[in-house]
Wavefront OBJ file of the C-alpha trace (Angstrom):
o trace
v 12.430 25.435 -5.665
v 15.080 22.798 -4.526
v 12.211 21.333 -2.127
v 9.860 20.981 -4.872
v 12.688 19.213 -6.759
v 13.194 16.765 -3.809
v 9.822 16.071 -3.686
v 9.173 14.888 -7.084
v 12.242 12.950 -7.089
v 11.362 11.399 -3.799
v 8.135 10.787 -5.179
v 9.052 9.181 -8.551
v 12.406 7.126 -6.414
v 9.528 6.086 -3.805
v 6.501 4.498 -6.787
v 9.605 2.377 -8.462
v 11.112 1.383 -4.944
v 7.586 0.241 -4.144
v 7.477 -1.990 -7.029
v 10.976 -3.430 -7.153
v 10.340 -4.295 -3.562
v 6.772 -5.840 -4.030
v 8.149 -7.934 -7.269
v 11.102 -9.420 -5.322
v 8.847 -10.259 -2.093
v 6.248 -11.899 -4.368
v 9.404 -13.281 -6.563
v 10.889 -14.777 -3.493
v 7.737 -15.918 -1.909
v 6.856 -18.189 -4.935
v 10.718 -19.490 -4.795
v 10.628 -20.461 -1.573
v 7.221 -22.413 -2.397
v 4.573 -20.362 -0.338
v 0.979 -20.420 -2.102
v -0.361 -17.743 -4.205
v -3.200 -17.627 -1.571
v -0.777 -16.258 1.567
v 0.969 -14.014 -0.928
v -1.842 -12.478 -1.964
v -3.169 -11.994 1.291
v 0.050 -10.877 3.098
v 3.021 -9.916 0.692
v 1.018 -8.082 -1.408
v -0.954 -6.482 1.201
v 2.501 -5.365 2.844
v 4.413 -4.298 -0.109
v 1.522 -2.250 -1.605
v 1.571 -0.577 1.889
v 5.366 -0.214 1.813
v 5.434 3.353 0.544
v 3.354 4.582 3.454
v 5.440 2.965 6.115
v 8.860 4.105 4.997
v 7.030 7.786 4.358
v 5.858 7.718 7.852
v 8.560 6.095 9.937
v 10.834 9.109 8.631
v 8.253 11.359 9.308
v 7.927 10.174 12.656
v 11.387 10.452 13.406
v 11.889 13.781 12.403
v 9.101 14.803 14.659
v 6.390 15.719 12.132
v 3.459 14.271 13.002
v 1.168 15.939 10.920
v 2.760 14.625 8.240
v 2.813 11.366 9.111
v -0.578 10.461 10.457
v -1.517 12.856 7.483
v 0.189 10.309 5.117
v -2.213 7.445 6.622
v -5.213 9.160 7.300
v -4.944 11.046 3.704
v -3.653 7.567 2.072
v -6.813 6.219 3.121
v -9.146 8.270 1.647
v -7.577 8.386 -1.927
v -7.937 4.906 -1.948
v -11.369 5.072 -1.140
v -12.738 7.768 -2.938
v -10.161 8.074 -5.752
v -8.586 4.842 -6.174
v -12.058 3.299 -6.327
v -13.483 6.083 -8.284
v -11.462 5.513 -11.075
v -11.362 2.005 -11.050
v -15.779 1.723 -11.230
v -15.417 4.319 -13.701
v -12.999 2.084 -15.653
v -15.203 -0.836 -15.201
v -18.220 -1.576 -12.590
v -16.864 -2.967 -9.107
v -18.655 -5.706 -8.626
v -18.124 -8.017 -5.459
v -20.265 -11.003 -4.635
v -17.998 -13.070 -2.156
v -18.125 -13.256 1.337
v -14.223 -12.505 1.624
v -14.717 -9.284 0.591
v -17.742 -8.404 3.112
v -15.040 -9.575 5.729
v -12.651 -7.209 4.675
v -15.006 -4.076 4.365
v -16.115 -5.090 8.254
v -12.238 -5.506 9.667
v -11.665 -1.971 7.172
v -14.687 -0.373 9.166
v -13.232 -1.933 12.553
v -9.854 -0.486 11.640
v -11.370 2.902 11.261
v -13.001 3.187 13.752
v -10.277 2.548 16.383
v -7.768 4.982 14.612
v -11.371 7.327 15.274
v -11.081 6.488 18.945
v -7.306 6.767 19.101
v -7.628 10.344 17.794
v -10.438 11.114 20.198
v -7.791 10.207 22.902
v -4.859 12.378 21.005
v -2.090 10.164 20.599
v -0.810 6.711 19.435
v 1.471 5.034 21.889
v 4.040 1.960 21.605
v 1.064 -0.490 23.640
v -1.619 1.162 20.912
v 0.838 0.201 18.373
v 1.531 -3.265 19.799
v -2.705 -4.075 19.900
v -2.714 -2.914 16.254
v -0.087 -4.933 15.045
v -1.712 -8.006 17.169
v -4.627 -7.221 15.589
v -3.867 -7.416 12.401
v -1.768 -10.390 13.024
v -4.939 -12.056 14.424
v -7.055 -11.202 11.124
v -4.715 -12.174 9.005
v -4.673 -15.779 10.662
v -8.373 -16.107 10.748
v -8.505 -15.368 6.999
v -5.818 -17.980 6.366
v -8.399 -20.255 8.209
v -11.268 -18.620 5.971
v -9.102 -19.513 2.654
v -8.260 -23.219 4.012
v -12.476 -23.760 3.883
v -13.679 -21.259 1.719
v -12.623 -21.936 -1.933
v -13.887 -18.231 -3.531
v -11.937 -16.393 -0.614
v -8.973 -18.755 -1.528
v -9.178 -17.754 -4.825
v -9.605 -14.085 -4.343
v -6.339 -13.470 -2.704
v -4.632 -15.984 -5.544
v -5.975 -13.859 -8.338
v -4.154 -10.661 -5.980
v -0.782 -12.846 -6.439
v -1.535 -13.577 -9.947
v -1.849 -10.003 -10.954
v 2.116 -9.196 -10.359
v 3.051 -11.354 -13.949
v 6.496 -9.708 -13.858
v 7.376 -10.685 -10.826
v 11.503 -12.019 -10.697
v 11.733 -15.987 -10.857
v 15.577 -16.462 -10.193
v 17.107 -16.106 -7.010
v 19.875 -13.579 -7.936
v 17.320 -11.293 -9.590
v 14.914 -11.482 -7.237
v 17.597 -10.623 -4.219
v 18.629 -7.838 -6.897
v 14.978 -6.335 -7.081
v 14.092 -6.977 -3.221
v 17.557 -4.605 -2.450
v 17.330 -1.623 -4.923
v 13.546 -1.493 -3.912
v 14.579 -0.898 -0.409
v 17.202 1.273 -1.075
v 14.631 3.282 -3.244
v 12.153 3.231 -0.653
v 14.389 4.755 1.870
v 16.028 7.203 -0.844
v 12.395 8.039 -2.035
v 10.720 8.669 1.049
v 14.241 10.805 2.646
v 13.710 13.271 -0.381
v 9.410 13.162 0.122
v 9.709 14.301 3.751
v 12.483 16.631 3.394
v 11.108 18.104 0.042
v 7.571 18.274 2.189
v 8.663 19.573 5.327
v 10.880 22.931 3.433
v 7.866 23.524 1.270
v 5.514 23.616 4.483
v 8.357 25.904 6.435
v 8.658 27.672 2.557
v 5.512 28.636 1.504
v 3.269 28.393 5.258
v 1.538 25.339 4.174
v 0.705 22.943 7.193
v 2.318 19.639 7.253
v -0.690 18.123 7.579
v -1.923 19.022 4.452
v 1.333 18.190 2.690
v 0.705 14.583 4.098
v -2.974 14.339 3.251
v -2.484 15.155 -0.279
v 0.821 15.195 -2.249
v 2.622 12.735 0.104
v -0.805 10.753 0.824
v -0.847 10.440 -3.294
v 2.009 10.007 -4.061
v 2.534 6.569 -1.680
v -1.051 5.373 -2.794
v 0.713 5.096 -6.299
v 0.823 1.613 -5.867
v -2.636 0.977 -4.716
v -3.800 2.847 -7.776
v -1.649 1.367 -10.665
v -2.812 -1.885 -8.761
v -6.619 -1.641 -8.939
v -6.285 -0.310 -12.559
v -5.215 -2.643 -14.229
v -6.791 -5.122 -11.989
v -10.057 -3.231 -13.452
v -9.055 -3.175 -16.580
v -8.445 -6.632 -16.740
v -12.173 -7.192 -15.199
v -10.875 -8.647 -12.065
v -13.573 -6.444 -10.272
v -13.271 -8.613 -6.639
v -9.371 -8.128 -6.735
v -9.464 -4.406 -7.278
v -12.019 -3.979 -4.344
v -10.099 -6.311 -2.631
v -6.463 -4.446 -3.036
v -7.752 -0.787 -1.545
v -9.835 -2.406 1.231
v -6.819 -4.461 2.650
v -4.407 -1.829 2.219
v -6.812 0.776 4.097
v -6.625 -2.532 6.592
v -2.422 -2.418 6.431
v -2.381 1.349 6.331
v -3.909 1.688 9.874
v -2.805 -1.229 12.039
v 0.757 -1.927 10.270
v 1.979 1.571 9.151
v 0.424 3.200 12.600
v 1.131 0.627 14.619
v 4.448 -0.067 13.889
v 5.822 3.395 13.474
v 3.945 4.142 17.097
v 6.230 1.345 18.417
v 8.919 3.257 17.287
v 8.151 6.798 18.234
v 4.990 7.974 19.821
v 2.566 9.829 17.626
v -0.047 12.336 18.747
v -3.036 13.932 16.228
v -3.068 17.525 14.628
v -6.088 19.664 15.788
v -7.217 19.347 12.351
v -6.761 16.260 11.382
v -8.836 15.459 15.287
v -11.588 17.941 13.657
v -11.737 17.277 10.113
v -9.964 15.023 8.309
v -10.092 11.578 10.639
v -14.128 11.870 10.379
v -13.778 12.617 6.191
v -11.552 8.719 6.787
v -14.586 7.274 8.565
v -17.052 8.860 6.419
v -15.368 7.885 3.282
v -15.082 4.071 4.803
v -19.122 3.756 5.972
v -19.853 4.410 2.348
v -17.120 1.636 0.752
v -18.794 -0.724 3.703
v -22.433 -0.170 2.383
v -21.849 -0.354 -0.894
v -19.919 -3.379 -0.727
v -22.262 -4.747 1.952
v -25.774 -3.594 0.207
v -25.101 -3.066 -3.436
v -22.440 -6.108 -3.813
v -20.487 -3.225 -5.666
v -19.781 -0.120 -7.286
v -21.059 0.997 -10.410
v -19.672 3.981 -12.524
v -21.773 6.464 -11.897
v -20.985 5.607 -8.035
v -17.373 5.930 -8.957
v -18.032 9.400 -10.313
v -19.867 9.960 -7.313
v -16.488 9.328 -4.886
v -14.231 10.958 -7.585
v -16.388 13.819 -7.095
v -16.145 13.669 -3.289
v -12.578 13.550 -3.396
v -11.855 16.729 -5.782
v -14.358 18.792 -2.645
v -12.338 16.940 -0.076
v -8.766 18.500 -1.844
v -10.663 21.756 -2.795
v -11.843 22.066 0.877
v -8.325 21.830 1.887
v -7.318 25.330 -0.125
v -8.165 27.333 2.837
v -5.771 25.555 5.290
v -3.649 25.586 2.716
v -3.371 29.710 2.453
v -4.909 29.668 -1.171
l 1 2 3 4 5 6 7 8 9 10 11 12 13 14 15 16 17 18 19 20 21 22 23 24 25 26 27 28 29 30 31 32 33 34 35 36 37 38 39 40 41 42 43 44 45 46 47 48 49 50 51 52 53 54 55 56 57 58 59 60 61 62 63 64 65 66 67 68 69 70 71 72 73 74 75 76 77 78 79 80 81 82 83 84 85 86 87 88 89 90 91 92 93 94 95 96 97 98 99 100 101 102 103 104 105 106 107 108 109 110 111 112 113 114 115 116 117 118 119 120 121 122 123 124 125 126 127 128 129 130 131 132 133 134 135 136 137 138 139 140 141 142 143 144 145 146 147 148 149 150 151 152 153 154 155 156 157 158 159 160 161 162 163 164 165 166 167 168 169 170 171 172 173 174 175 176 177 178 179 180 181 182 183 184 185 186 187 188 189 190 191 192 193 194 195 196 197 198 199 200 201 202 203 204 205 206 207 208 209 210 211 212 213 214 215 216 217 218 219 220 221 222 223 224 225 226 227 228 229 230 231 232 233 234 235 236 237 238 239 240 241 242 243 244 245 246 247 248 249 250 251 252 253 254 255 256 257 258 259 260 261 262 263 264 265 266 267 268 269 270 271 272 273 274 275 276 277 278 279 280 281 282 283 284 285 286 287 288 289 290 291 292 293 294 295 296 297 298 299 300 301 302 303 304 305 306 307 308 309 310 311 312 313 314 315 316 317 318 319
């Protein structure tokens, strides 16, 4: 009972740690003067994807690796098939920009090497240092893109613009920036500990612990994000939000936490659940790339594939 308890806590500590700390970045980015273009397209894109990386650097640490390539690989696919779900079925994703046709090829590149990586079983500190690179080297390119391109320039200022409560003074903003972090260490602490008793509790693998409740839980973000973003009928920002953090999730979180401690693949997430990732993505890619979008009854469509992906989980589950 006490490991559900720290599990919910960790979970609710973790979503408001994840915003404090995205508000103060983006607070602090616009006082020190750095365009709403760069923020969008590399503060938010980190601090959306801060949950993850806090969840699975301590899950790395404490040897469970199944729940922390879990986290990613089950992060993923919620923002795919849920996250995006919800927000066509809230309004129509519509995306008619080249910026976002960029993204949904580096989100399809990015999947496709965490397929190969899993193929050869683990994740190593030189895997983790080509990721990072990578990711480095896209982000640069798209600052290029933005510099010429005035509707991909606007894309990732409309991502900046959607954080309205985001700190303006300096004391405030160093006030949000450090009881964020402190709740994103606090948060994900209680997540992983409350995960691992339940798995050694009840017989539930850690890997499905990480690609559902903990995978959820630090998509929070991404799904408040592309909500309201939806809501609002910002349709290129929403689609823009889950395909760059699917980006972050794979080369940042794995990469980084690989340079830190090595991480090798669960039989079944090698099997099962990597391929559901790369399945998951192809679809996103087309859609973006031959329908310019996603209309509601496509959303139900992925809503619907993500209830079977969680139902399919029951029997590795024990249920």
């Amino acid at each position: 009972m006490l490991d559900i308890v720290y599990l919910v806590a960790g979970l609710a500590i973790l979503f408001v740690g994840g915003e404090l700390t995205l508000r103060g970045a983006v607070g602090l980015a616009r006082f020190l003067g750095v365009s709403a273009a760069i923020i969008g397209l590399t503060v938010v894109g980190f601090g959306t994807s801060a949950p993850e990386l806090v969840v699975t650097v301590q899950a790395a640490l404490a040897n469970k690796n199944g729940l922390a390539i879990g986290n990613v690989v089950g992060s993923n696919i919620s923002n795919l098939l849920l996250i995006l779900g919800v927000g066509a079925v809230i309004a129509p994703l519509t995306c008619g920009i080249d910026a976002a046709k960029r993204d949904a090829g580096m989100m399809v590149a990015a999947a496709i090497v965490l397929v190969l990586l899993s193929v050869y079983g683990e994740i190593t500190w030189y895997h983790g240092i080509f990721m990072v690179g990578a990711l480095v080297v896209y982000l640069v390119l798209t600052y290029l893109q933005d510099k010429r391109d005035r509707a991909s320039r606007n894309l990732h200022e409309q991502e900046a613009e959607e954080l309205e409560n985001a700190p303006t003074k300096l004391p405030v903003i160093l006030v949000f920036t450090l009881l964020g972090l402190a709740g994103l260490v606090l948060g994900a602490d209680l997540m992983v500990t409350g995960a691992i008793g339940i798995a050694q509790d009840f017989g539930v693998p850690e890997t499905v612990i990480g690609l559902t409740v903990v995978a959820l839980g630090t998509s929070l973000p991404e799904l408040a994000a592309t909500a309201v973003a939806a809501m609002r009928n910002h349709t290129d920002v929403a689609i823009a939000n889950v395909m760059g953090s699917c980006v972050f999730n794979i080369l940042s979180i794995l990469g980084i936490t690989s340079i830190i401690s090595l991480l090798t693949f669960e039989p079944d997430i090698q099997a099962i659940d990597i391929w559901v990732m790369l399945a998951a993505t192809l679809v996103i890619a087309s859609l973006m790339l031959f329908r310019a979008g996603i209309s509601r009854i496509s959303g139900a469509v992925l809503l619907v594939g993500y209830v079977a992906y969680i139902v399919s989980l029951a029997p590795r589950a024990g249920i």
